[in-house]
C-alpha positions as CSV (number, residue, x, y, z in Angstrom):
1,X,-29.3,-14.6,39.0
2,X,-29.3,-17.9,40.8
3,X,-30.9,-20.2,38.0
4,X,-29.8,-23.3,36.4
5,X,-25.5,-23.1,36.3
6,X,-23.5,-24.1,33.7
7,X,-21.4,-27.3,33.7
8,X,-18.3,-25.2,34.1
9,X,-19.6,-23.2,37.6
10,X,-18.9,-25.9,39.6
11,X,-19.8,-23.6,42.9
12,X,-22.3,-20.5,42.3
13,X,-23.4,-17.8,44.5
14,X,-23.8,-18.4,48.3
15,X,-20.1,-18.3,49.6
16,X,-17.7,-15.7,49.2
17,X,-16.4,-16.8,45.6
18,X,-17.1,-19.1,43.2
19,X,-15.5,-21.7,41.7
20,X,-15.1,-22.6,37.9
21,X,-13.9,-25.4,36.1
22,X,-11.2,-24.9,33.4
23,X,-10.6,-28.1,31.6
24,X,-7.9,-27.5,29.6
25,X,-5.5,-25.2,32.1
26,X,-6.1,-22.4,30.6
27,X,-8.8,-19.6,31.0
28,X,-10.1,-16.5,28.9
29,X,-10.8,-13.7,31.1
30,X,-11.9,-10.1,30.2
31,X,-13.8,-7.5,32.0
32,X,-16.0,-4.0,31.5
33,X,-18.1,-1.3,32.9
34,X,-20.8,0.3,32.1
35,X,-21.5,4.0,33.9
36,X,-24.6,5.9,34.0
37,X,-24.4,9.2,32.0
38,X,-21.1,7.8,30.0
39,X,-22.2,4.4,28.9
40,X,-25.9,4.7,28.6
41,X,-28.2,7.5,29.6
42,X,-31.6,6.6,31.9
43,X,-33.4,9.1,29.7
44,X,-32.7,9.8,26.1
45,X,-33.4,13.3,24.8
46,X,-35.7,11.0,22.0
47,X,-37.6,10.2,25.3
48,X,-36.8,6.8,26.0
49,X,-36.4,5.4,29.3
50,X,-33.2,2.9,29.7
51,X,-34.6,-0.4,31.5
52,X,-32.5,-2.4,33.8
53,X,-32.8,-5.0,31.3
54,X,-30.9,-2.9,28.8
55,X,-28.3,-2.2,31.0
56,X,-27.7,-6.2,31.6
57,X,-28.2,-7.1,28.2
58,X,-25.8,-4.7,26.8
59,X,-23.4,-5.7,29.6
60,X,-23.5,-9.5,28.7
61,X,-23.2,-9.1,25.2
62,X,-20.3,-6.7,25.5
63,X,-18.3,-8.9,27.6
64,X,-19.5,-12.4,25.7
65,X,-18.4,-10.3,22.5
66,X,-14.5,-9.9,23.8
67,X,-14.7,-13.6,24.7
68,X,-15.8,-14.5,21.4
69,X,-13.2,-12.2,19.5
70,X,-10.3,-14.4,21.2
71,X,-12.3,-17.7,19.3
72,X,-13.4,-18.9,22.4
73,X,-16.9,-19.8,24.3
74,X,-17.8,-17.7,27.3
75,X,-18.0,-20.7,30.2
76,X,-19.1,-18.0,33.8
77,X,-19.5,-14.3,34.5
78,X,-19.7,-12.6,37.6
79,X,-21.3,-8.8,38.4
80,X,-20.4,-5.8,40.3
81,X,-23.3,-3.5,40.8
82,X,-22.9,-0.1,42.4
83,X,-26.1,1.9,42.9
84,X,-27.6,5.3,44.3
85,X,-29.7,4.3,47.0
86,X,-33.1,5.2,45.9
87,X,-32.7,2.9,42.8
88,X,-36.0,1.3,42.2
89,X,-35.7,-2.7,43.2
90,X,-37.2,-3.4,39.9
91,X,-34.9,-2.0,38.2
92,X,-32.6,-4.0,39.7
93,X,-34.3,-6.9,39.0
94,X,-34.4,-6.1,35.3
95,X,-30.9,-5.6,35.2
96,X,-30.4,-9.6,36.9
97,X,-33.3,-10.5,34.0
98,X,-31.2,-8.9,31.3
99,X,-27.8,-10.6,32.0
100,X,-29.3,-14.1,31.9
101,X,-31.5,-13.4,28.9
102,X,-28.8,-11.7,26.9
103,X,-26.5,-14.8,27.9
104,X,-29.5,-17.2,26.7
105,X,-30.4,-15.1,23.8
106,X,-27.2,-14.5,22.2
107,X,-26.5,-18.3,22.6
108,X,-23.9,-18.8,24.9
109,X,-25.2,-21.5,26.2
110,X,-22.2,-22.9,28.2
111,X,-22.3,-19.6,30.3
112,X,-24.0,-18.7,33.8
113,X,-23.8,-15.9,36.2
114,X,-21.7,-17.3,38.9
115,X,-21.7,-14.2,41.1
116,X,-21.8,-11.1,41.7
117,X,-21.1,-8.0,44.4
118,X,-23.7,-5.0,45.3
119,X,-22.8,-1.6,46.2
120,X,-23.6,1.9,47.4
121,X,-22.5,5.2,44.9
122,X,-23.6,8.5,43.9
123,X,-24.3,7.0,39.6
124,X,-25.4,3.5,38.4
125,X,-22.3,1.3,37.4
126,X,-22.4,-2.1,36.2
127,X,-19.1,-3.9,35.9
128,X,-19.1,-7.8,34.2
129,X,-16.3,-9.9,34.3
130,X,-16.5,-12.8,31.9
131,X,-14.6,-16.3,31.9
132,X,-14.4,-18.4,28.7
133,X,-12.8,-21.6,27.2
134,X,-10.4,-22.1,24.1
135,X,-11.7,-26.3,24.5
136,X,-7.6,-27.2,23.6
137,X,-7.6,-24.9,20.9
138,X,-5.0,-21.7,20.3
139,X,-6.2,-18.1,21.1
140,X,-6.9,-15.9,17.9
141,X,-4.7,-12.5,18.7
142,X,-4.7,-9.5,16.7
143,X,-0.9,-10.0,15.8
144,X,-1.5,-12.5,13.6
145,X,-2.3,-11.3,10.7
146,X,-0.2,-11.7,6.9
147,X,0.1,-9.7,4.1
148,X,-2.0,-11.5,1.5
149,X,-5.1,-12.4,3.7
150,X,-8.4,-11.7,3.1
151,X,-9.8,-9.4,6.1
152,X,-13.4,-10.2,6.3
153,X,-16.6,-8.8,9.2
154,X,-19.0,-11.1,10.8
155,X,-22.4,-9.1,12.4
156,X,-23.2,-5.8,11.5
157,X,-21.5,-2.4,11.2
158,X,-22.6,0.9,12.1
159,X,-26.6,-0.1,13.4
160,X,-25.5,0.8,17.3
161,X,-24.2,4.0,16.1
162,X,-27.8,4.8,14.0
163,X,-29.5,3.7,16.8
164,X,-27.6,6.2,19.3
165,X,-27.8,9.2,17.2
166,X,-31.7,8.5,16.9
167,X,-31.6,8.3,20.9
168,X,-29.6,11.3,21.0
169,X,-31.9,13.2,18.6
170,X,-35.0,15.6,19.4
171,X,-37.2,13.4,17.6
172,X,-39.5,11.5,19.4
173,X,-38.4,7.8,19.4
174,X,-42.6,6.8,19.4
175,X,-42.8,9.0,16.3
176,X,-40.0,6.5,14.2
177,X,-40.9,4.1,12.2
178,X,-40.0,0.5,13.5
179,X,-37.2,-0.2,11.2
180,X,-35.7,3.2,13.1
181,X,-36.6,2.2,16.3
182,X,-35.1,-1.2,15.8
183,X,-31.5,0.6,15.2
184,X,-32.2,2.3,18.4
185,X,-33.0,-1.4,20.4
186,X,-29.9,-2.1,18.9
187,X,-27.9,0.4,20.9
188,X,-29.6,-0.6,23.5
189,X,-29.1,-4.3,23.5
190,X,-26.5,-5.4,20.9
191,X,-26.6,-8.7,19.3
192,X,-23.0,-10.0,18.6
193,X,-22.3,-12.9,16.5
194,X,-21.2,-15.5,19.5
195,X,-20.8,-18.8,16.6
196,X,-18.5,-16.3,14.4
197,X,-15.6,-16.6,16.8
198,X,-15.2,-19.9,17.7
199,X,-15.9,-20.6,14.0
200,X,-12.9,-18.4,12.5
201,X,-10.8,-19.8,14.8
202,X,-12.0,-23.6,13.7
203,X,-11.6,-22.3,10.0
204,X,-8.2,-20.9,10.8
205,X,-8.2,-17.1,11.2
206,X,-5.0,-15.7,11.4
207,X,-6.4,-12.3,13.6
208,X,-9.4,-11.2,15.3
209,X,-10.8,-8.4,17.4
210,X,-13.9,-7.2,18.5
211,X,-15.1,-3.8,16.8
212,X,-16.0,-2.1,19.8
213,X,-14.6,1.3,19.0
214,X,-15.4,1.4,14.9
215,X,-14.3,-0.3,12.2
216,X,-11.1,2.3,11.5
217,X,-9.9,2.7,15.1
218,X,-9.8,-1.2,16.0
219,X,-8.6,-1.7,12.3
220,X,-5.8,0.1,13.0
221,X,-5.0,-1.4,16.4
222,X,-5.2,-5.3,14.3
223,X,-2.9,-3.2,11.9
224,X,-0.5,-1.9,14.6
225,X,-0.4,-5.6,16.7
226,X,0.1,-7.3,13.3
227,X,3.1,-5.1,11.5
228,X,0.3,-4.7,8.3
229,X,-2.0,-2.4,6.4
230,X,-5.5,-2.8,6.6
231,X,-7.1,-2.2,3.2
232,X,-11.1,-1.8,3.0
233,X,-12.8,-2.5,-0.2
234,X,-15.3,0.4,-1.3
235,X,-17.5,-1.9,-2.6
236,X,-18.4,-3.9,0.7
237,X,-18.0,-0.9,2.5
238,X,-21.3,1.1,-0.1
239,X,-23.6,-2.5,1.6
240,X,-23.0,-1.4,4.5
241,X,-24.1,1.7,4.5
242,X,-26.9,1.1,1.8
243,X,-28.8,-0.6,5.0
244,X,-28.4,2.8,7.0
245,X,-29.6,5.4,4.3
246,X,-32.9,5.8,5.7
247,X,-31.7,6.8,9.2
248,X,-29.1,8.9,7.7
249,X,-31.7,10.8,5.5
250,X,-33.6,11.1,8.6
251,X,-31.2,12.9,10.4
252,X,-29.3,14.2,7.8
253,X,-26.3,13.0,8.0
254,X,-23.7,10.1,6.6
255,X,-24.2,7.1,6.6
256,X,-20.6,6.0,6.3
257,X,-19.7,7.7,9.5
258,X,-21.8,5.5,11.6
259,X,-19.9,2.5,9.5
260,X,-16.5,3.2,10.1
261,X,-17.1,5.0,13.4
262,X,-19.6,2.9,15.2
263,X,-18.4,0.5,17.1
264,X,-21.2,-1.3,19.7
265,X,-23.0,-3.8,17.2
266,X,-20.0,-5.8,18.7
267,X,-19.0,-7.2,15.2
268,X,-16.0,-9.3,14.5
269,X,-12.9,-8.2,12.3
270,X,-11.4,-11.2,11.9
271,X,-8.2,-12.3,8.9
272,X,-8.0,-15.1,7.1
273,X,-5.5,-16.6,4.8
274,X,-6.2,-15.9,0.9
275,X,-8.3,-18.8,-0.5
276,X,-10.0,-19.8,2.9
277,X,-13.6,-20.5,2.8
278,X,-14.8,-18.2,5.1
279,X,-17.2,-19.5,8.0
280,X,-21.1,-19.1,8.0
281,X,-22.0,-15.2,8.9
282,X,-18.5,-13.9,8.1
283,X,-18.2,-11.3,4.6
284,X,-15.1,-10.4,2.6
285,X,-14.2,-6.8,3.1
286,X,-10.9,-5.8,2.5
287,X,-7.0,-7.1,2.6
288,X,-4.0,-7.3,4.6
289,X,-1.0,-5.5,2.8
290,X,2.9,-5.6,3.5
291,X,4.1,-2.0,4.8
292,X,6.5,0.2,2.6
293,X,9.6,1.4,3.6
294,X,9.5,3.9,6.2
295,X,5.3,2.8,6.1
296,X,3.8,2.4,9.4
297,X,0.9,0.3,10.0
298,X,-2.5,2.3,9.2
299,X,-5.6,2.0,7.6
300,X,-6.6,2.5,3.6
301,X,-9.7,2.6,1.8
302,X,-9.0,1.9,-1.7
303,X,-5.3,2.6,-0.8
304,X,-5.9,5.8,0.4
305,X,-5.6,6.7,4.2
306,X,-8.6,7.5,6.1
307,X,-9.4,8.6,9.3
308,X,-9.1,6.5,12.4
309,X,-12.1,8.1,14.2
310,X,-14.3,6.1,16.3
311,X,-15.1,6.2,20.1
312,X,-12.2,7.3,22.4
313,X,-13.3,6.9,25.9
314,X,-11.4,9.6,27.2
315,X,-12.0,12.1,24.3
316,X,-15.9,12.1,25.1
């Protein structure tokens, strides 16, 4: 993970901490984990093996993603590895291999590792902590949001969640066709849309967030920080899960679960006032609504409630 640094890691790994440039005072920071047998699994019951290049893929892009949902570029990251000791050095390479490929594959191209920490446990844990840059410009929160604006998605919805149900299944991933085993890759290594963010926040998005938990749950928390109700469109909403009816017919089941419930594509959900041309990638898929009386701030579908759902990380 020593290669070629961005301009922003003015001092990479060698001493005990690195040292990054922030230009304009200011600096976006967020971190996560990933843990073996809660984040990922090193063998799916489908019968694939999770590569160390997996594991650092998915960890860059879900980090870069958080950077991105603030409208900002991702400028460093640093790693925290804790490993059993008879973890295979390959794997560990792979994992190094990952992290910079997702980072150059994903586009963030004024990111670098800048560091990093190894350790001994009893379970593979992988723990990123990601620096990025606003360039002068105001953060997009979630609290921003007005009655009246057009609520719109950038990247996909509901293809991680396919793609861990077809892990999580009996069937043989080998067997699938590739468009199936492409949702699965997905799971594995997400692409979020790194341009969207910096983009909404160019074309003046009022709110953002990244739809790491599903598209209800994290609606509701925009809804909750913002004082609003979330409306989804049915019509936007049938698109989406027009792509996933194959995979659902495989495994018999809905579609529309994996659509409002799934949240690692690492999407955007991003608010923008009515009128606004959105920005390249981003779609039209609902509205922000003033609360009733005595209303609290929830998610509709049509104007009817629905379920929050989604991925609580304590509930699973």
């Amino acid at each position: 993970m020593e290669g070629t640094h961005c301009t922003a890691t003015l001092l990479g790994p060698g001493d005990d901490a690195a040292v990054i440039a922030a230009p304009d005072g200011r600096t976006v920071i967020s971190i996560d984990t990933q843990v073996q047998d809660q984040d990922f699994r090193l063998q799916w019951p489908s019968g694939y093996k999770t590569t160390g290049f997996d594991v650092g893929w998915k960890a860059a892009a879900q980090n870069l993603s958080d950077i991105n949902a603030m409208g900002a570029s991702a400028t460093s990251l640093v790693v925290s590895l804790t490993l059993p000791p008879d973890t295979p050095v390959g794997w560990v390479e792979d994992v190094a291999d990952g992290l910079t490929s997702g980072i150059r594959d994903l586009g963030a191209a004024t990111c670098s590792v800048a560091g990093g920490d190894l350790g001994r446990g009893r379970e593979i844990s992988v723990t990123v902590a990601v620096l990025g840059t606003l360039d002068g410009g105001p953060a997009v929160l979630r609290s921003g949001a007005k009655p009246g604006d057009t609520l719109a998605l950038a990247g996909t919805a509901g293809h991680a969640a396919a793609g861990l149900a077809l892990l999580e299944s009996a069937i043989p991933l080998e067997t699938l066709s590739a468009e199936l085993r492409g949702l699965a890759g997905l799971q594995c290594r997400p692409r979020p849309p790194l341009a969207a963010g910096p983009a909404a926040r160019a074309a003046g998005a009022t709110a953002m967030l990244d739809i790491s938990d599903g598209m209800l749950r994290d609606g509701l928390r925009l809804a909750a920080a913002s004082g609003v109700a979330v409306d989804l469109h049915p019509g936007p909403l049938e698109r989406l899960k027009d792509v996933l009816r194959h995979a659902a017919e495989h495994l018999h089941t809905d579609a529309g679960d994996w659509v409002l419930g799934g949240g690692e594509d690492h999407g955007l959900l991003a608010t923008f006032p009515s009128g606004t041309l959105l920005p390249a990638g981003f779609t039209a898929i609902g509205s922000i609504q003033a609360l009733g009386i005595n209303e609290r701030p929830g998610v509709t579908i049509a104007g009817r409630s629905a379920d929050t759902g989604g991925w609580d990380h304590f509930a699973h």
